[in-house]
C-alpha positions, 0 to 999 in steps of 0.5 A: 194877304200873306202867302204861304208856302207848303210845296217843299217837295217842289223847290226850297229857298236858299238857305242865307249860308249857303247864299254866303258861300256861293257870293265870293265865286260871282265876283272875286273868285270867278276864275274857269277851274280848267285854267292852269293860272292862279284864278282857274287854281281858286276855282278848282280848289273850290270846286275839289272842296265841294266834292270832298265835303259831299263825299264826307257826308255820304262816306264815300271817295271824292273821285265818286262824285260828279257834279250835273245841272241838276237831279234830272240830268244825274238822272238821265247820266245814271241811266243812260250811260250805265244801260249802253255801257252794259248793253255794249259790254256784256249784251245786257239790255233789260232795263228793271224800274218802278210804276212810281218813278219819277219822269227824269227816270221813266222817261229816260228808261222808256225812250231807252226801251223805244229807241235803243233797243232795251226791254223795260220791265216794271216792278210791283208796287203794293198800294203804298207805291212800295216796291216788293223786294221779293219782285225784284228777286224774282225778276233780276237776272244776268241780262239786267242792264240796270236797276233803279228805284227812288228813294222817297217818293215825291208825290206821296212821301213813302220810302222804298227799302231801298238798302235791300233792294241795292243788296239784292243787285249787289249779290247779283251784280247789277248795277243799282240805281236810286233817284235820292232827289226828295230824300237827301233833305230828309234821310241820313245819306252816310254809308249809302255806297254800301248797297248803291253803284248810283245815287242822283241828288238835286240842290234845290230840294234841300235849301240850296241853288236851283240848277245844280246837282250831282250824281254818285258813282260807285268806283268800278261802275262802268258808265258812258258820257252822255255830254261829251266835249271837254274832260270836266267832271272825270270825263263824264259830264263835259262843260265848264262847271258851275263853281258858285253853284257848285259851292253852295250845293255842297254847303246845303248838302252839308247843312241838310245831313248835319241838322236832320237830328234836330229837323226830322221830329219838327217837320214830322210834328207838322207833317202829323198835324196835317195828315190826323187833321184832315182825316178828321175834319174832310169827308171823302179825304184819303192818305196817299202813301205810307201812314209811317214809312214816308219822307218827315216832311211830306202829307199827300191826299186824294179827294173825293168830289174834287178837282185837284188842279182847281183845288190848288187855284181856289188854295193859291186864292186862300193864300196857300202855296201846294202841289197836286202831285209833282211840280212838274205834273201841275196844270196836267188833266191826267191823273197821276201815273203814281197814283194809278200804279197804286191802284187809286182810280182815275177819277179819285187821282184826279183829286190829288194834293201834295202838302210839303213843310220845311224849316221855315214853316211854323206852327202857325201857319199849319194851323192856318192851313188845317183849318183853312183846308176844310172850308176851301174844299167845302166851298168847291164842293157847293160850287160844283154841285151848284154848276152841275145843277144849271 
């Protein structure tokens, strides 16, 4: 049976130009950047080439780019270094966030709360899991040690109003932060330093290598290291860096900005295939997320009578590959913590499914899909009652 794959949200396959841009630093050009010889001079021209090609995309300086691991880690540097940075120097020690976050966010922000001494406070969100600009204008003060909201979400798909909110901390002059993890692939990046002090971005989301990232810093934003060693990375991130990793992230960055034209209304044709499809043809299906204001590529439901996890088994054995939410939060029992700050009951949450397209998906395998899906929750339906029955 041939398998396919509709967890883009999750990971995407590298992309064969960004493999061909990573090969020659494996091999012939794999010298440490930090080196003063001609090897480490290749590499580090590499590694300047990749941040400069980010910055053009993004509008922004070069000197603003800092490669990570991976968008977790920009994550956790974002948050971490910027609260103790402003708890330390101005004695700010209220940390503002959404319910909806993604872990490398709120987790961060609740051991910050737990263990160094910060208040967390939480944004409204309304029942799409987007933030109320007027929330945030309510509670931002000059005791606000940072700010950070995800850009697209990637349980649900919605797009936060992002450019307002960083506005507000502007004019207030907080420090504002988004995890643009889910949504570098799928939105214009150009011009994001105009309302953003901080922007995380992860290579794997947007057909380039996994264990890579990068985080944007806006010139002047005061910050702490959090890996601490040698002065790699404008003495931010210590560690030698990941220069064929790095290349690629960039080429993939790069690829992903410049074709969004010409990509956005195929993923979203596919994307509208599937939503208008089950709430059609599935009873007790329901849209998570915004109808319209949601990543091009991105369909999110919760089920009635269903169990989410078991949902995505009997799919697996149908030959599909989805999500229940985040791919981190598979095989949890627990309901999604986004989906309850939407105001979804628990046991509703429970039947979650997360269905991401990419640009290798075709139309064939989404009509597969659609009328698969139908049959696969009938099926488990029938099964369940049957169990409950005995």
């Amino acid at each position: 049976m041939k398998k396919i794959y509709m967890d883009y949200a999750a990971t995407t396959p590298v992309d064969e130009r960004v493999l061909e841009a990573m090969l020659p630093y494996f091999s012939g050009q794999f010298g440490n950047p930090s080196s003063i010889h001609l090897y480490g001079q290749e590499a580090e021209a590499a590694l300047e080439d990749a941040r400069e090609i980010i910055a053009q995309q993004m509008g922004v300086h070069s000197s603003e780019i800092v490669f990570t691991g991976c968008g977790t880690e920009s994550d956790n540097l974002a948050l971490r270094g910027v609260a103790l940075a402003r708890k330390s120097k101005t004695r700010a020690d209220r940390i503002l966030i959404s319910p909806v976050e993604h872990h490398a966010v709120s987790h961060t922000a609740e051991q910050l709360a737990d263990h160094f001494g910060f208040r967390l406070e939480y944004l409204k969100v309304d029942s799409y899991g987007i933030v109320d600009p007027d929330d945030l204008r309510r509670k931002i003060d000059r005791d606000v040690a940072i700010v950070s909201v995800i850009y697209g979400n990637n349980e649900i798909g919605s797009i936060n109003p992002v450019e307002e909110l960083g506005q507000i901390c502007r004019a207030n002059e907080i420090p504002f932060h988004t995890d643009a993890v889910q949504a570098a692939a799928h939105l214009s990046m150009k011009g994001l330093g105009n309302w953003c002090d901080l922007a995380s971005f992860g290579a794997h989301k947007f057909y380039g290598p996994k264990g890579v990232g990068a985080l944007f810093i806006r010139k002047g934003t005061s910050i702490l290291p959090i890996q601490t060693g040698g002065g790699q990375e404008f003495g931010l991130r210590a560690g030698t860096q990941n220069v064929p990793y790095i290349v690629g992230m960039a080429k993939a960055f790069e690829l992903a900005q410049m074709e969004l034209q010409n990509m956005q209304p195929f993923l979203m044709q596919l994307r509208d295939k599937i939503i208008v499809s089950v709430q059609e043809f599935i009873k007790g299906a329901y849209l998570t997320g915004h109808p319209v204001d949601r990543l091009s590529n991105h369909a999110s439901f919760v089920f009635e009578g269903v169990d989410g996890n078991q949902l995505l088994i009997h799919l697996d054995a149908a030959g599909f590959a989805c999500s229940s939410g985040s791919a981190c939060k598979t095989g949890d029992p627990k309901p999604s913590h986004v989906l309850l700050a939407m105001g979804i009951s628990s046991q509703l949450a429970l039947g979650s499914l997360r269905v991401t397209v990419g640009k290798y998906t075709t139309p064939d395998e989404v009509e597969n899909f659609v009328n698969s899906l139908p049959v696969v929750i009938q099926n488990f339906r029938k099964l369940n009652e049957g169990i409950g029955k005995r």
